[in-house]
C-alpha positions in Angstrom: 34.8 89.5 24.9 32.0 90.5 26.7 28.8 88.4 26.6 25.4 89.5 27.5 22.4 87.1 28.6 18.8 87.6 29.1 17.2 84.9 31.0 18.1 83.2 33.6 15.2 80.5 34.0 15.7 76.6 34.2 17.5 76.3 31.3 19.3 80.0 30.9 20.8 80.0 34.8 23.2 77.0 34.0 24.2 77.9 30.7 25.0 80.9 31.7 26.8 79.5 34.5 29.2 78.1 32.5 29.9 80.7 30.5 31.4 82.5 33.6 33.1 79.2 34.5 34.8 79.3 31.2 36.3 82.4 31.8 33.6 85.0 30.0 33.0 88.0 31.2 28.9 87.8 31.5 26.5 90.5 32.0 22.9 89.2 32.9 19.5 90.2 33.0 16.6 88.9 34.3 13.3 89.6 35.8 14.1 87.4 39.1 16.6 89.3 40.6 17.5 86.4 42.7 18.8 84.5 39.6 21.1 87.5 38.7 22.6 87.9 42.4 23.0 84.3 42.5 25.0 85.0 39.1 26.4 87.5 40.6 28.2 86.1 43.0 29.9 83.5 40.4 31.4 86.6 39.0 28.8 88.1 36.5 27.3 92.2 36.1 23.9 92.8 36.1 22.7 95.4 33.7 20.2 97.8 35.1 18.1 97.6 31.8 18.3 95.7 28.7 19.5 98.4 26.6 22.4 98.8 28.9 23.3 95.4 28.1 23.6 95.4 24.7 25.4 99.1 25.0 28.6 96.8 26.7 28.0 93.5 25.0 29.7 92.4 21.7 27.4 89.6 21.7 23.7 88.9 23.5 22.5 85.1 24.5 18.9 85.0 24.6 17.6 82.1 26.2 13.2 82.9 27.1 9.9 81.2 26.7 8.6 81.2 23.2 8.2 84.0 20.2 6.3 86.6 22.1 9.4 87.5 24.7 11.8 87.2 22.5 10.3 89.3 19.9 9.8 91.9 23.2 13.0 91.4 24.4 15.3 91.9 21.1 12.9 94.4 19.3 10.2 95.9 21.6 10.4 99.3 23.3 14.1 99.2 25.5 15.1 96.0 23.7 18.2 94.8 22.5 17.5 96.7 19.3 17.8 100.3 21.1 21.5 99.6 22.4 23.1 97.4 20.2 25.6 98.9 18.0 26.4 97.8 14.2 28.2 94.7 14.1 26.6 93.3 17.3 25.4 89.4 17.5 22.4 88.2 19.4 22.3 84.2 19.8 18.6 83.4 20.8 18.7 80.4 22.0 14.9 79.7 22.6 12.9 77.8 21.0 10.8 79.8 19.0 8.8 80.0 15.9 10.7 79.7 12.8 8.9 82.6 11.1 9.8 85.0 14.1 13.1 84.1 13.9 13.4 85.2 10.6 10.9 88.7 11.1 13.6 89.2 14.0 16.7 88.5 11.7 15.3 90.7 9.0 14.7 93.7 11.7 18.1 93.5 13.2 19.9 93.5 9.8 18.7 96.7 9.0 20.6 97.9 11.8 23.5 95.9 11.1 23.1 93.7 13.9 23.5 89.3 12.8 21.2 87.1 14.7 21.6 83.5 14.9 18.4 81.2 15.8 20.2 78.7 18.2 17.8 76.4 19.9 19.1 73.9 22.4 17.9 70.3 23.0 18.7 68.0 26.5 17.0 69.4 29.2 18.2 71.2 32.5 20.3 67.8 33.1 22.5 68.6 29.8 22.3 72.1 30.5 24.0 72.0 33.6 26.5 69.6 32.5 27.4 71.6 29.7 26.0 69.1 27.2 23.6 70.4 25.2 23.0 69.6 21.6 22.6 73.1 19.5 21.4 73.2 15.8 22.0 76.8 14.3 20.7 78.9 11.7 22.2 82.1 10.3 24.9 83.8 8.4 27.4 80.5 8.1 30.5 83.1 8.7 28.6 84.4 12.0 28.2 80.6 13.3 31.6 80.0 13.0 32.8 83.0 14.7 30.6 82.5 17.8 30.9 78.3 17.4 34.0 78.2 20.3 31.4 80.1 22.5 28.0 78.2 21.8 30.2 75.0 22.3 31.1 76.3 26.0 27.3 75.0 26.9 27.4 72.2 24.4 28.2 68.9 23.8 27.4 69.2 19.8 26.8 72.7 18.1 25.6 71.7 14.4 25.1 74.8 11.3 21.5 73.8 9.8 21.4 76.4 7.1 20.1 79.7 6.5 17.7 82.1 9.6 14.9 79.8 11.0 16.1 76.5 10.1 17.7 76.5 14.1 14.4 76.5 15.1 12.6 74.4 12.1 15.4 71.5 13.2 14.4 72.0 17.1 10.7 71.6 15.8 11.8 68.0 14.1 13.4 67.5 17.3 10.8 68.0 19.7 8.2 65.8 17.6 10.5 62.9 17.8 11.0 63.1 21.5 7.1 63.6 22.1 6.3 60.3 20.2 9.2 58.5 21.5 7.9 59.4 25.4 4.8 58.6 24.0 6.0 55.1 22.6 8.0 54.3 26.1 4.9 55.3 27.8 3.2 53.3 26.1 5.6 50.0 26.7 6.1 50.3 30.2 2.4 50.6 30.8 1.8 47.4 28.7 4.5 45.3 30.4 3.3 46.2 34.1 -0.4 45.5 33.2 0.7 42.1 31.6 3.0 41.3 34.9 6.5 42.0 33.5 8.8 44.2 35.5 9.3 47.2 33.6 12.5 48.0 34.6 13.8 44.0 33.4 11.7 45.1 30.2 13.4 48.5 29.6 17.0 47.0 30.4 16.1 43.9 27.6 15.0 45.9 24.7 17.3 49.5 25.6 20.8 47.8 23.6 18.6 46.9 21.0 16.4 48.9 17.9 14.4 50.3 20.6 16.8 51.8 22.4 17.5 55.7 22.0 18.5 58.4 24.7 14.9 59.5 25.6 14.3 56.4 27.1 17.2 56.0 29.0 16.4 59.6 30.3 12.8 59.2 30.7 12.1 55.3 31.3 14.1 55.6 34.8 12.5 58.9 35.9 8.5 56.9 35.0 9.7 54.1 37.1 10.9 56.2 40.1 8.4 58.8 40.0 10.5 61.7 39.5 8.7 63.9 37.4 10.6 66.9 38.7 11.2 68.9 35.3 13.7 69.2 33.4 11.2 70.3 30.6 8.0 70.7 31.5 4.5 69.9 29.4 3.5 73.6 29.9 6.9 74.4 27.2 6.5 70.8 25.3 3.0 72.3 24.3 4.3 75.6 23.4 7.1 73.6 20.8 4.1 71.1 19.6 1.7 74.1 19.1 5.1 75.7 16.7 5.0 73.0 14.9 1.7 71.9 14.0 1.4 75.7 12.8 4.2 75.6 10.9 3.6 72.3 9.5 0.1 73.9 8.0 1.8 77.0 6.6 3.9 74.6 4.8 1.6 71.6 4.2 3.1 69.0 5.8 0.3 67.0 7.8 1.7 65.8 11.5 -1.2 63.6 12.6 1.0 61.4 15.7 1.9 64.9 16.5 -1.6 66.3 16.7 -2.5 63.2 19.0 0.2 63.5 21.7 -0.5 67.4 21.4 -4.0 66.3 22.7 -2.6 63.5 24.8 -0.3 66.6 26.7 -3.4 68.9 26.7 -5.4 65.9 29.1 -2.3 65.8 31.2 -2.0 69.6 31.6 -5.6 69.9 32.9 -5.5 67.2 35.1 -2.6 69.6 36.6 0.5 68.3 35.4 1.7 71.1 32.8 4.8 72.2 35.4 5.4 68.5 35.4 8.8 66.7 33.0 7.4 65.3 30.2 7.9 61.8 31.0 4.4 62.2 33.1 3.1 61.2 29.4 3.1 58.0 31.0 0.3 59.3 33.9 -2.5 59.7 30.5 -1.4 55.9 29.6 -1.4 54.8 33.4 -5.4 56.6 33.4 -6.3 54.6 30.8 -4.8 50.8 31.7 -5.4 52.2 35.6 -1.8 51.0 36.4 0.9 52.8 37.8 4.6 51.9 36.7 6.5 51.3 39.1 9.6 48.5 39.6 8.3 45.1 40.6 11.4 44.8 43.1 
């Protein structure tokens, strides 16, 4: 099987590292051409143009920043649309809007050609591990012909139901992790203002209620400084934004997610959009002016 993949960014790169590593034959394309030679070298083609790519590929991982480049990519002028052939599957594995997932499904049925909305959740940490959790929407028969290949990058790949509820579950997802940073934020900041070590803190309450994976991820990173990211504000906006918009078409009101929304907006202009999302915690440390950091 041949396997084509468009993007090759922080996220894109090791996934589709580990396709080759597994044995797939990969043809890439991206706009860094040092990302595709440094793909190359593991093994991988690079297509000279997009349609090329979906010309040789029996199926087409898309993995880009939100619903504009995708809906460029798959179905703009020398898209994946021009060169893929009847019976084709493209896997977009951004995370997108749920309503241009499904204008994109709808446009590449007519040609015969399945698209499954696959967005991915665990950072650049999972992503290079191979670990991520994938929640899938699409033709069920489609998802379990391409599961063995999604589960290559994942540690869970999960069928959500019909095209767009992928990216309707990654939404869900990415509200939850907000408030959660939010809440850890939130904690730590309280305990060092108040004299507690925050680390002692975070390893007391992380067995118990309060415990979940973002703060094991995220509480370590706040304490050490390391806001190197593995998802940055800039893209946690871009999700948020998704979601409060589809939220209104639907009528469901997200106030705790309109707040952090503003909370990331403050942290973005005081220059820290390119920033992890655990630098949350910098808006809370403004505030309580305290920095958390281990007493020890």
């Amino acid at each position: 099987m041949k396997v084509g993949f468009i993007g090759l960014g922080i996220m894109g790169k090791p996934m589709a590292k580990n396709l080759v590593a597994a044995g797939y034959k990969l043809v890439v394309s991206d706009l860094k051409k040092e990302a595709e030679k440094e793909l190359e070298a593991l093994g991988a083609q690079t297509a000279q143009s997009i349609v090329e790519l979906a010309q040789q590929c029996e199926v087409i991982v898309t993995m880009l920043p939100n619903s504009p480049e995708v809906k460029q990519v798959v179905l703009g002028e020398g898209g994946v649309i021009e060169g893929a052939k009847a019976g084709t599957t493209v896997i977009d594995m951004s995370s997108i809007a749920p309503l241009a997932s499904r204008e994109i499904y709808a446009a590449l049925e007519k040609k015969g050609v399945h698209l499954l909305d696959a967005p991915v959740s665990g950072g650049e940490p999972k992503a290079i591990e191979g670990t991520l959790a994938v929640m899938v929407g699409g033709d069920k028969a489609i998802f379990d012909k391409y599961y063995d290949l999604m589960m290559v990058m994942a540690g869970s790949v999960v069928y959500v139901g019909e095209s767009g509820a992928g990216n309707i579950t990654k939404l869900c997802n990415q509200v939850v992790v907000a408030l959660n940073i939010s809440a850890v934020s939130e904690a730590l900041v309280l305990a060092k203002k108040a004299g507690a070590d925050p680390e002692l803190v975070y390893q007391a309450i992380r067995g118990g209620l309060a415990g979940s994976t973002v703060m094991d991820a995220k509480a370590p990173m706040i304490m050490d400084r390391n806001f190197k990211p593995g998802f940055r504000i800039d893209l946690h906006i871009k999700d948020l934004n998704n979601a409060i918009d589809t939220s209104h078409n639907v009528g469901v009101p997200l106030p705790l997610t309109a707040q952090v929304m503003e909370i990331m907006q403050a942290i973005k202009l005081d220059g820290s959009g390119v920033e992890d999302h655990a630098s949350l915690v910098k808006y809370f440390e403004k505030l309580a002016n305290i920095e958390v950091t281990r007493n020890s």
